[in-house]
N, C-alpha and C positions, 0 to 999 in steps of 0.2 A: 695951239690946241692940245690940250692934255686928255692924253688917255687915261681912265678909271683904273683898268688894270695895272699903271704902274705909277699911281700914285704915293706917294713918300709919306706916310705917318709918324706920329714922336708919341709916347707916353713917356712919361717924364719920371722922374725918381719919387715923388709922392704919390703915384698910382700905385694901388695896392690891389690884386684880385686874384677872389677865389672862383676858380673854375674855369671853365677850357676859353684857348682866345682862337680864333679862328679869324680871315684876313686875307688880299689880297693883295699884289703889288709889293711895295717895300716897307718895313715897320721897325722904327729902334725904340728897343724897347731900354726902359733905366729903372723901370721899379719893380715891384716883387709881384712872384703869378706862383699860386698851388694851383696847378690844374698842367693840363696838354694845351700847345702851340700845335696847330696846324696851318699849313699855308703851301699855295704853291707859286709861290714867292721867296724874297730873301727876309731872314730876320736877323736885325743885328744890333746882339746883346750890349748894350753898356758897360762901362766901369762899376755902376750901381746897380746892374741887373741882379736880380737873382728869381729863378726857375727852380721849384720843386716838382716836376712833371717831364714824362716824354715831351719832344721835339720833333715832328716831321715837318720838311722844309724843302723847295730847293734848295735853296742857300744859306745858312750860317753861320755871322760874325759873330764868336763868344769873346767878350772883354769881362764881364763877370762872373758870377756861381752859377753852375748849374747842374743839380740832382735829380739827373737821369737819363734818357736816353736820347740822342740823337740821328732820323735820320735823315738824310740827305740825298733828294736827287741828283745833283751836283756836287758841292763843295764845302765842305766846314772850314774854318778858322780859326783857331783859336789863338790870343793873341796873348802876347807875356801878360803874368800876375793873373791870368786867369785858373779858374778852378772846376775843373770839371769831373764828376764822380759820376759813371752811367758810359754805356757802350757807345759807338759809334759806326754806322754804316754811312759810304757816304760812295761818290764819284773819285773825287779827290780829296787830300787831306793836307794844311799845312797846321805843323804846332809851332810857335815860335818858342825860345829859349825862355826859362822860368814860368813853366806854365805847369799849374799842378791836375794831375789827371791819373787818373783811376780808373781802368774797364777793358773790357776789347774792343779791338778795333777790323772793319773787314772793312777794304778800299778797293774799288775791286772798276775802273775806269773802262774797260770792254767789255764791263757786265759779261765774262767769262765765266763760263761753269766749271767748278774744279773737276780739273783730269786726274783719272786715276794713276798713279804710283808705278812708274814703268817695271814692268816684274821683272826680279835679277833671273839670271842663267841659270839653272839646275845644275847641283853640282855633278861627278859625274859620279854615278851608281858603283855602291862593288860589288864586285865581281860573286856570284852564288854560285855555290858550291851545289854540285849536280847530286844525285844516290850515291854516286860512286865515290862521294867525298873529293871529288878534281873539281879546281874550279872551273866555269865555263864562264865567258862572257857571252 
């Protein structure tokens, strides 16, 4: 018996669309999208993907282009010979070796909020000089 929610979809390298794709379960995608992916599912891009649009996702397998942002509940991937230009927030992050990529990146797996800056020691004061011109500490 197959659940709906984690059904397995293919668009294939001759799909071509404009405008947002939206999706449940899992999706690989191999052909060209101007618009936004959303999903809270996985989506995992092809060798012929290519993405002009944000990315939100749980999951992200990038194997081709993609121009612009990704985020990630979980986990991105991206895998060699892929190319990606645009930020990434994510759970966790692997890039493999040969992988072209451009943006920041914030991975941040305990969803921790940044601590501030532990403040150094004051150096120690000098010493001022009283009326009488003596110095006092």
């Amino acid at each position: 018996m197959n659940n709906p929610g984690s059904a397995k979809n293919v668009l294939s390298s001759d799909v071509e669309i404009k405008g947002n794709l939206k999706f449940s379960g899992e999706l690989t995608f191999e052909g060209k999208l101007d618009g936004e992916i959303q999903t809270e599912g996985t989506l995992n891009l092809g060798d012929s993907a290519t993405v002009n649009g944000n990315i939100t996702a749980q999951s992200v397998i990038v194997r081709g282009k993609v121009n612009g942002n990704i985020n990630a509940k979980d986990k991105v991937e991206i895998k060699s010979k892929a190319e990606l230009f645009g930020d990434i927030r994510a759970s966790k992050l692997v890039i493999e070796e040969g992988v072209t990529y451009v943006g920041k990146t914030e991975v941040n797996p305990n969803k921790v909020a940044p601590t501030p800056s532990p403040r150094l020691a004051e150096p120690p004061k000098a010493p001022v000089p009283d009326l009488a011109g003596k110095s006092v500490r």
